[in-house]
Structure formats: C-alpha cells, structure tokens
N, C-alpha and C positions, 0 to 999 in steps of 0.2 A: 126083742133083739137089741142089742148093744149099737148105737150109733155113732159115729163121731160126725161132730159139724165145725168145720173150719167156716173160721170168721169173714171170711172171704165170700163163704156160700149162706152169710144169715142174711134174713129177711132187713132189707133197711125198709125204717120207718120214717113216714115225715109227722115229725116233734118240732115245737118250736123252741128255737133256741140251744138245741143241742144234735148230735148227732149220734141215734140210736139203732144199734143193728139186734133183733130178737135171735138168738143162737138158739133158743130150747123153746118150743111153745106147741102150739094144736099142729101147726104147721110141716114139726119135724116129728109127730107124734106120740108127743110129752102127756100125761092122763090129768096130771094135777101141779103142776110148777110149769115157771117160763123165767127164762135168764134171759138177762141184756146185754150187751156192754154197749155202753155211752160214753162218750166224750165231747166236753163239754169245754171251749174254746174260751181264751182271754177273753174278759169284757171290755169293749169299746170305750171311747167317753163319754158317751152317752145314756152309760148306768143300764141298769137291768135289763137283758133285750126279751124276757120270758115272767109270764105270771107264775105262780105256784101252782099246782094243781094237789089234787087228792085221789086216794084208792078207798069208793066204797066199800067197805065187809071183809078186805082183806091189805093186811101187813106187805110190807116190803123192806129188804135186808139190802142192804148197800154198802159195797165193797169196795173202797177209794185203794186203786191199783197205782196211780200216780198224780204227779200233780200237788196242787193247794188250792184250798177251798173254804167255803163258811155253807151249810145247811142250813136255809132260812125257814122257821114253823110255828108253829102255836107255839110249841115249847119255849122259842127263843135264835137263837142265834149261834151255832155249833160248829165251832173252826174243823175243819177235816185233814188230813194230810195221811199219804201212802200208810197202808197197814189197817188205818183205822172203819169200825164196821160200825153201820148205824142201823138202828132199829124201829123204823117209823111207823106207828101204828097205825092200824085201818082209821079211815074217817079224817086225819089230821093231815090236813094244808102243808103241803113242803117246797122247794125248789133248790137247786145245789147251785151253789154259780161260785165260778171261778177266780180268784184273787191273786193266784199267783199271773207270771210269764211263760207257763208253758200248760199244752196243755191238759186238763184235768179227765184223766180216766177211771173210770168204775163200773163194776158190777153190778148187776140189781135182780133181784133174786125175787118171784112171785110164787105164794101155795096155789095160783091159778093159771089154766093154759092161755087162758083171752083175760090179758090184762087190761084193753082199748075199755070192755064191757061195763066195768067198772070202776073208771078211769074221768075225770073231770078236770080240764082244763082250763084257768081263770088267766084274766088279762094281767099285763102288766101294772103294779100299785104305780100311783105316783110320788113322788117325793119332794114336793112343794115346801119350800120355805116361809 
C-alpha cells in the first residue's frame, strides 16, 4: 500500500552535527531503501563540529536541495551546491559540511531499511598547524 510521510511525521534522529529526520525506512515499512533529509547548519568558528563516518556493504545517493557545501572523502574534496547529486560508494569515509550562510539541505537516499546497522561514525580530525 502507497504511503505518504510528511516530514513533520519522520523519525528524527540524533546525528552529530547535523540534523536528520528518516521519512522512508523499517519504520514506515519500506522492504529495501530508507530516505533522509538532513540539514546541515553554517559552521561555527571553531571548524568542523562532526567526524566523517561511513556505510559498510552499501552506497548512499545524496541529493543537495539547497544551500552550499564541499563533501569531504577519500576521494578528495567536492564543492556541492542546489541540483547536484553525489554518489558515495559503500566503504568510503564522507562527511558534508556546510560553507555557505544558510542553511545546507539534502537528501540521502539508502538500498537499505536500517541504515544505523551499517553505519560508523568517527571523531572529528584535527587540523593542527
């Protein structure tokens, strides 16, 4: 049966550093995908308030709705802004953090209902001169 879930009625989750409500998961009885939308508030001056984490065994598709951003990973260092979709493979270290003044929204799209299960979250690096 067809569901609708207003963002109002998702599950919020506590994340650090950001703030993530799960609209689609085990919860609203999704079989194989879980959607998020996150937003992810101006950085302080006191630099990165979140480590990166990773998704063991599976991908995650990230859908920047507004805002400005850089995706920080293995890969490198990936400006983001409204429109653009990122493709993070399973296993690789990410974190999104915000560069602009307002703030940074997006979508995050899992092939799994329990994202937490295979989910690892690491501290924040430091950035010693």
């Amino acid at each position: 049966m067809a569901v609708v879930v207003p963002l109002a009625d998702a599950r919020l989750l506590s994340l650090p550093g950001r703030v993530s409500r799960e609209i689609v998961g085990a919860s609203t009885g999704a079989r194989s995908v879980a959607v998020r939308h996150v937003t992810i508030e101006p950085e302080g001056p006191g630099g990165p308030g979140r480590g990166k984490h990773v998704h063991d065994g599976f991908e995650e598709v990230m859908i920047i709705v507004s805002g400005e951003g850089v995706t920080e990973c293995d890969s490198g260092r990936l400006p983001v802004k409204p429109g653009d979709t990122i493709l993070m493979p399973a296993g690789e270290r990410h974190a999104t953090r915000n560069t602009g003044s307002e703030p940074l929204v997006m979508l995050c799209f899992f092939p799994v209902v329990d994202v937490a299960a295979g989910t690892r979250e690491f501290p924040p690096e430091s950035h010693s001169g």
